[in-house]
Wavefront OBJ file of the C-alpha trace (Angstrom):
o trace
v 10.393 34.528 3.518
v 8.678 37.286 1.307
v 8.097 36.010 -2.363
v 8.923 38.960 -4.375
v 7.000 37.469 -7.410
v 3.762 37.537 -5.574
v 0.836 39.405 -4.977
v -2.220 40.155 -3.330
v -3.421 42.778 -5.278
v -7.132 43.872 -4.078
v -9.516 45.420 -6.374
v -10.510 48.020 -3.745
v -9.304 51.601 -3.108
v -6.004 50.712 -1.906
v -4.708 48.507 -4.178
v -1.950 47.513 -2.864
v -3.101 47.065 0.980
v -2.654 43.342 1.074
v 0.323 43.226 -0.744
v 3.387 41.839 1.411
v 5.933 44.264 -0.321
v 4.332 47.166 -1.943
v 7.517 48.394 -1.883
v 8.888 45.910 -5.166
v 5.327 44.904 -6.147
v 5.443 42.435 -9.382
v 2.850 45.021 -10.294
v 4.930 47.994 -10.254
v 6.250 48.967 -13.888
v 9.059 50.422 -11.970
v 10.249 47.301 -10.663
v 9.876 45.595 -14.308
v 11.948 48.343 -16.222
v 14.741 47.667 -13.341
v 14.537 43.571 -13.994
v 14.389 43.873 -17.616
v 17.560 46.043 -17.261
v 19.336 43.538 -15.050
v 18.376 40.441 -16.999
v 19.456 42.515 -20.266
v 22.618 43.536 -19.105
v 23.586 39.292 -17.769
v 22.679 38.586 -21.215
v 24.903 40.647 -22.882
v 27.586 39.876 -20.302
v 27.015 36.211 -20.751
v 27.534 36.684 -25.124
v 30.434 38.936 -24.302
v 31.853 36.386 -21.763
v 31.527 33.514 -24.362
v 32.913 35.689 -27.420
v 35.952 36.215 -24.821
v 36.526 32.498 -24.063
v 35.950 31.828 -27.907
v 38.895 34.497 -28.659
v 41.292 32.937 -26.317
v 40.814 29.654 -27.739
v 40.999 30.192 -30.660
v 43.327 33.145 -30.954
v 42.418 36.400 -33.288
v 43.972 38.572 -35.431
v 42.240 41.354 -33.974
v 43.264 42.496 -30.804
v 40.592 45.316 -30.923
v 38.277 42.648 -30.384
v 39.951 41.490 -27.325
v 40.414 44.933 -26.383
v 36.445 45.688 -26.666
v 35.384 42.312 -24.828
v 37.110 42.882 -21.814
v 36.617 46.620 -21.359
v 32.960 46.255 -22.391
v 32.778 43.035 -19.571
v 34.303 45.197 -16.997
v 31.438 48.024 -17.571
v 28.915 45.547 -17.367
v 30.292 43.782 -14.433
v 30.314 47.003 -12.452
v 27.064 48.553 -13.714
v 25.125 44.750 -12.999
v 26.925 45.444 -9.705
v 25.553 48.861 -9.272
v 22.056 47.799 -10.406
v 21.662 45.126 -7.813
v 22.633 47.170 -5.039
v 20.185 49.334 -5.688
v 17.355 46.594 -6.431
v 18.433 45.400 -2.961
v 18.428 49.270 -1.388
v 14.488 49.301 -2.594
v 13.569 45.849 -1.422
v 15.414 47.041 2.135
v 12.799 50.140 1.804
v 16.092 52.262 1.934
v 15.020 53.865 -1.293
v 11.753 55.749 -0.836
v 8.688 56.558 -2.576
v 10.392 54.108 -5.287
v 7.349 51.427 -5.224
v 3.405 52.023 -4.274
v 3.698 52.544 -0.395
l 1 2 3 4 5 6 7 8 9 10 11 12 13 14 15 16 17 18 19 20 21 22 23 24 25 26 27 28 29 30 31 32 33 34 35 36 37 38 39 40 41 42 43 44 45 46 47 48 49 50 51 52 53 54 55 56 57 58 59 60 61 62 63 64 65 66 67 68 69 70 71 72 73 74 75 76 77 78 79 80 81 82 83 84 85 86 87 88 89 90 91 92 93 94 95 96 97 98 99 100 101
């Protein structure tokens, strides 16, 4: 099993010759703008999530707040769904010239 958090980055020409998956290299600031994204977008989804079980328990006067915390969980739902896929379309090499190779 590859371990995506790893690397054998070489101080040669080709950097990235020894690396087992050039392709989502820690190294690549690619790949960390796409995790930062993700991991941005489950913590907002885990605060809206919360806010949502907080306003069903103990009821609001608001229902634009309701409203706004379950459309604003849907979007993140589907765009943390969207984001994945293609996180897993790169580390499947199915998205090209994405990562160093």
């Amino acid at each position: 099993m590859i371990d995506y958090n790893e690397c054998y980055y070489s101080p040669g020409t080709d950097k990235h010759s020894c690396c087992t998956h050039p392709n989502y290299c820690i190294f690549n600031p690619k790949r960390i703008q796409l995790e930062k994204r993700i991991h941005n977008l489950e913590k907002e989804l885990h605060y809206r999530n919360k806010s949502l079980h907080f306003l069903k328990k103990e009821g609001t006067h608001n229902t634009l707040d309701y409203e706004t915390n379950t459309s604003r969980i849907k979007i993140l739902n589907n765009d943390l769904k969207e984001l994945r896929k293609f996180r897993d379309k790169i580390i499947k090499k199915e998205v090209k010239a994405y990562g160093f190779i």
